[in-house]
Structures are given as C-alpha cells and as structure tokens.
N, C-alpha and C positions, 0 to 999 in steps of 0.2 A: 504494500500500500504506500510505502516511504519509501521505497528502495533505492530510489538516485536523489534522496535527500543525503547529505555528507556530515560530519562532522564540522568541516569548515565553512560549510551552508549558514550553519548555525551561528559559530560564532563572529564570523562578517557580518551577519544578520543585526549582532547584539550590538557589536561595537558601533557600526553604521548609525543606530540609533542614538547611542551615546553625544550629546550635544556638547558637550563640556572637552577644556583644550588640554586636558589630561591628557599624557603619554599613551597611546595606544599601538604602539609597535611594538613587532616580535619581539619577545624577550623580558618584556617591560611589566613590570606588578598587575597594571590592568589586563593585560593580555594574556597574562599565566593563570589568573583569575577566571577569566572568562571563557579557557579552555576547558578546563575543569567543566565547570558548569553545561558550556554549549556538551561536551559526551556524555555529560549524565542525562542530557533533553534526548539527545540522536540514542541514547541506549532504549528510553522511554518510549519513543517514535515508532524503534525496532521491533519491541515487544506488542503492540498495537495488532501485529499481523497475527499472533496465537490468535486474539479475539473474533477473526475471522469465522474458522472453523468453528469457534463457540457458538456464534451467533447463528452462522447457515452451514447446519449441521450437513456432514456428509460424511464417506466410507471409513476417513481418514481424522475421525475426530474424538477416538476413543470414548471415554468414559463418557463425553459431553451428552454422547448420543441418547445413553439410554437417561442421563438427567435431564436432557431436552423431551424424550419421549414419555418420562414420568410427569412433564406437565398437562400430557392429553390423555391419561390413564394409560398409558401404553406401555405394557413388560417384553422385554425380550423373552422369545421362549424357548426352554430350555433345554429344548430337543425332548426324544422319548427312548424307552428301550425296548430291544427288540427281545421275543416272546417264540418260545418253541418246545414243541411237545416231545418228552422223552419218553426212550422206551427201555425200560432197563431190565434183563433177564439174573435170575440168580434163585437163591435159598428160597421155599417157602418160608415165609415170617419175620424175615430180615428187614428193620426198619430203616427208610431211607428218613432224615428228620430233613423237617422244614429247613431250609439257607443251606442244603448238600452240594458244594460245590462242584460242577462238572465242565470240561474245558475239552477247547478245539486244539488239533496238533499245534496252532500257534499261539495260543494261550489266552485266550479270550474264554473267559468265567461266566458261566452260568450257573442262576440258584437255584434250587425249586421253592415253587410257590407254598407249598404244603409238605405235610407228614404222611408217607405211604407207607403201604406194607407190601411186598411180595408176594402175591397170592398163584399159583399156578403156574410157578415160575418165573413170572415178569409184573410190573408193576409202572403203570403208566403215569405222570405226571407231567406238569408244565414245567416250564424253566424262566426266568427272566433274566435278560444281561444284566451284567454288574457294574456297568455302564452305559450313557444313552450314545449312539451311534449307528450310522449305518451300516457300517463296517462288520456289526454285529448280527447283522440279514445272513446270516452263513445258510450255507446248501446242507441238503437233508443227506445225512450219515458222515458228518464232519465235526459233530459233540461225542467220542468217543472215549474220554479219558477222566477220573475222576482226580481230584486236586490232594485228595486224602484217600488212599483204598482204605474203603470199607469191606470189613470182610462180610462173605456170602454175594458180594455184585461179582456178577460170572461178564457182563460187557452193558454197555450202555449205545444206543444209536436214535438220534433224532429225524424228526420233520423238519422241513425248510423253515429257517428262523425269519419272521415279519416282522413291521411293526419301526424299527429302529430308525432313527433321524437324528441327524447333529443340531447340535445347539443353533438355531438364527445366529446365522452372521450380523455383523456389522453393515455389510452392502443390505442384505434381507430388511434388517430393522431398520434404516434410512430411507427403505421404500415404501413402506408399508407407515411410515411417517408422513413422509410427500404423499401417498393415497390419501391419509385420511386429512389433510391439508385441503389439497387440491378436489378431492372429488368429494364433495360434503355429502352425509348420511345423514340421510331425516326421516322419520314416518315411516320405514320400512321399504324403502328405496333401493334400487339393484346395487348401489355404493353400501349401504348397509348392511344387506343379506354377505358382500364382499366379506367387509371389515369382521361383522360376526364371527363368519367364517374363518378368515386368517387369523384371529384371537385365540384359535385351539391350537395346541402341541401338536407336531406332525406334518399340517396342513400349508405344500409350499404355496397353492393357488387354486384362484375359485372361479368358474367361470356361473352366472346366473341367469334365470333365466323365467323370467314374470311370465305368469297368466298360460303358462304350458300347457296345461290342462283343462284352462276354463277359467271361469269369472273366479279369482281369491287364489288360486291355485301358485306356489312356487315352487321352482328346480333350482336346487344349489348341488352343483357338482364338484365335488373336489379333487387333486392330487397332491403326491405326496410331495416333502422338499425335493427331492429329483426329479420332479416333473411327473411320475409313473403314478398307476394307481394304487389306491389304497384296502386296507384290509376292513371287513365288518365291525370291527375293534374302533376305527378312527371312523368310518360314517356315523355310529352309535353317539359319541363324543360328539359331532360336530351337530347333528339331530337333536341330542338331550341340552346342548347348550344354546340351538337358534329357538328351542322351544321356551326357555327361559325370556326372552326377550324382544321376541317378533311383535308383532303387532295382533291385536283380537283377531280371530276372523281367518286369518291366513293359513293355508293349506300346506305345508313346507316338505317336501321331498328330499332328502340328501341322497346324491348318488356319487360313488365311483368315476373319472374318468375312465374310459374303455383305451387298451394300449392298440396300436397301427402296428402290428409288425413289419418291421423294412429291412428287404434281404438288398444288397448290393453284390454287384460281382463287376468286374472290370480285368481288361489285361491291361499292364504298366511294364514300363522303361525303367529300370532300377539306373541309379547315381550307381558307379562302384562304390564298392565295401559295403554296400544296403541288401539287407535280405528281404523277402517277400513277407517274412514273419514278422522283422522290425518295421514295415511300412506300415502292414497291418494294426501291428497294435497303438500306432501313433493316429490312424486314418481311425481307431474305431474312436478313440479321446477325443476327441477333434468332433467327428460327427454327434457324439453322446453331448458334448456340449452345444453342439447346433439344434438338435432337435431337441434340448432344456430352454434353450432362448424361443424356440416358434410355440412349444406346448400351451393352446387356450390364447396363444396370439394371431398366427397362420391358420388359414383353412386347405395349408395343402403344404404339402413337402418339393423344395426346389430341385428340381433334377438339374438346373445350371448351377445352382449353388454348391451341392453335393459335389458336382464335376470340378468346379474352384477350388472347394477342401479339397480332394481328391487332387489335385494338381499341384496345390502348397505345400500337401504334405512333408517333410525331408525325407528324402531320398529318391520319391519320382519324377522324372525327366520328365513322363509323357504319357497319354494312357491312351486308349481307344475301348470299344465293345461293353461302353459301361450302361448298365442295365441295374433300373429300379425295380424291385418288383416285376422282375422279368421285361421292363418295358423301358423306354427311353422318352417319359414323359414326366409331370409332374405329377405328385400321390393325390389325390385330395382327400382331406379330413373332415370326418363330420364335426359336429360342433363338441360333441364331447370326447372325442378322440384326440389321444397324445401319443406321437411316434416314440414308438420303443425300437430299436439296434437290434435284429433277430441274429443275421447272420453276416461276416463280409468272406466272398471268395475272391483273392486276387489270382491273376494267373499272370507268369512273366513270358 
C-alpha cells in the first residue's frame, strides 16, 4: 500500500516543513533527530499492509479468517471420520471391548464402536477412524491387523471405509464466507437451502433446486469435499438439520449427487526418460482436479479441455486417438451429476 514511500520521503517531508533557520543539514542535531523519527513513521507505514488481509479476508490470512467468519456465525468444519464395518473370525466368547484398536498395513487406526462377543466364530462390528480424513476411505480387506493381539482373534477383514473428509481448508472457509456475503439468504431462498447445506460436516457443495416437485416442494442435492457423492450417513445429517430451520410449509428432499463415470484412453508421444505409467499417474491428478472444479458448475465434461490436460501433462510430446467415453465429443451432465475418473488407458 506504501511500498515506494522511503524513509527519506519522510524525512524531507518533515524538514521541508520546518520554517525556522535552524541547521538542517546532514549531520547536524536537527537532522539526526528527524531521522530517527521519519523510520519509526516508514516502519508504521510498512506495517499498515498486515491490515490488508485482516480486513479482506482471503486464502492467505490465517487465523483472521475464521475470527472474520465468527462475526457471521460461521465455524470452520472440522472434517469427519470415516466408518467401516469389521469382520473378525476367532474363539466362541472372546470379547472384543469397545475403542479395540485395529489398523491398515500402513497404520491408520480404527476403533470399534461397541463391545462384541464372538459368537459362531466371527463377530461383526463397526469401526471409526481415529482421525477425520479422507485418507481414511481405505478399500474393503485392507483393516487387517490389530494394534494389540488379543488373544482368541484368528484374523480380522473389512468393508470399504466411507464417510471420511479433511478439515475445511482455509481456501473452503473464505468461500463459503464471500457466499454468504455476496449471495444473501432470506425466507428460505435457493442461497439459503445452499448455506444450510454447506453448514454440515462433510458437505463440499450443494446444488438446489425449488419447486421440483410441485407447489412447496425442495431438492437439495449434495457432494462430498471431493466433489463425489455421498453416503446415507451424510444425507440423514444434512435432512435432520434443513428440517431444523427451513421454513413452515416446505417439502425438502436431500439427495446424493449421482457420479458420471469417465473412461479416457489416448495414444501419446513420451518426452524421453517418461514412462507410460508416470504420464498416467500425473494425467489422472490433473484431471481429478479438473472434474473437482466443473462438479455442480459445468453441465458437461470438455473433450478440448481434457485434450489440453492431456497435452500439459510432463512428459507428453503429443497425442492423437483420444477418446471420451468411447467418443470424441463433449460428456454432458445432468444436473445432479459429478464426473468421477473411472479408468485412463494410455497406449505409446
């Protein structure tokens, strides 16, 4: 805001004003005086620019953000944990106690919910992660190790873990700031069914949708922070808490986005020293981020856009035969559809 103000800006500034035939040359008592002085104003000046980001909060403004958004009720949310069902074979009568820690080869902890017993050999129960994260979504037969053996558990193997989401960023909470800013909620308003919505744990976006059904009737459709959809677990939660607060009278539906599966396949021109494996996994990064930015904004998936990823990638020169969905057009999505990453086949 100051930044080509100078130290010597300043103290020219002072002395200039000085009317009296005082000494005021380099060196001289008034002049060593007014040095001093004019850097403690340019230090002051400097510091001016912090208040920036205080005031028009953004990505980059730490702590401010969420003391700026406690002025309009609004908490960061603190992510969720993901939830999956065990299955553990062993001893009739062998008591598994409630908080039994059991973990994946790479060391991600799950508790159980409850206190079972082994009855006919196995004994089923839930598990919660021991932390909120997505990370913690693990694949079904990858909870196979217990943190403490208990004796009488002969092996343990799960279902696919759900549910799990990282804490709101900084960028998330800044948006969803400027939402309720910019797009004011009143009387039960398609901004407000939003805003309700985005207030639940889990939920990274809402698309809505008045009068679906008939006179009173609302669709609030949610996904999760990745864009994908969500489990019965998190529509329940976002249902039991728009009922809390909607308006008399209003009909309210929570649903699931539905996922677009999108296969790509292309032949490409490898850079030397690039393999078809490392393009891959850079091209699927890449496009998992592209279809997070269009989910519930696009009504259709870019096939010249994809082509551009596809060409920026590091390591390809050049591609040709590249095919969406079998096809070399654009995808379209319905309204509550979010493109999910099925498969990518490169061929060199």
């Amino acid at each position: 805001m100051y930044e080509t103000l100078t130290v010597e800006d300043i103290k020219n500034d002072i002395l200039s004003r000085m009317k009296t035939d005082i000494d005021k040359r380099e060196g001289s008592y008034t002049n060593d005086m007014i040095s001093t002085v004019a850097y403690e104003i340019w230090n002051a000046y400097q510091s001016l620019d912090s208040l920036l980001s205080i005031i028009y909060v953004n990505e980059t403004s730490g702590d401010y953000i969420d003391k700026r958004c406690s002025e309009y009720g609004i908490k960061r949310k603190a992510g969720t944990k993901a939830t999956a069902i065990l299955t553990i074979t062993g001893t009739n009568g062998v008591v598994i106690p409630q908080g039994k820690v059991f973990l994946t080869n790479d060391g991600l902890e799950f508790l159980t919910d409850k206190k079972v017993i082994v009855a006919d050999g196995v004994a089923i129960v839930t598990a919660t992660a021991a932390e909120a994260g997505s990370e913690y979504n693990v694949a079904a037969g990858t909870i196979v190790n217990q943190y403490v053996n208990l004796t009488g558990i002969l092996s343990v193997t799960n279902a696919v873990a759900t549910g799990g989401n990282e804490p709101e960023t900084d960028a998330g909470l800044v948006s969803r700031l400027y939402n309720y800013l910019q797009q004011p909620a009143t009387s039960g308003n398609v901004a407000n069914y939003k805003q309700w919505a985005m207030e639940v744990e889990g939920v990274g976006d809402v698309k809505v949708f008045p009068l679906w059904n008939g006179s009173g009737t609302v669709k609030v459709t949610i996904v999760d922070m990745d864009k994908q959809p969500v489990n019965e677990t998190r529509i329940q939660k976002v249902a039991e808490y728009i009922e809390t607060v909607r308006p008399i009278g209003a009909y309210v539906t929570v649903a699931s986005g539905i996922s677009k599966p999108i296969n790509l396949s292309a032949t490409v021109t490898l850079a030397p020293g690039y393999s078809a494996q490392m393009v891959k996994d850079e091209l699927q990064k890449d496009l998992e981020t592209y279809f997070k930015s269009i989910a519930f904004v696009m009504t259709y998936v870019s096939y010249a856009k994809i082509g551009n990823i596809l060409l920026s990638t590091e390591g390809v020169l050049d591609y040709n035969n590249l095919l969406i969905n079998e096809d070399n057009v654009n995808i379209a999505l319905a309204d509550d559809e979010v493109p999910l990453l099925s498969t990518v086949s490169l061929e060199v």
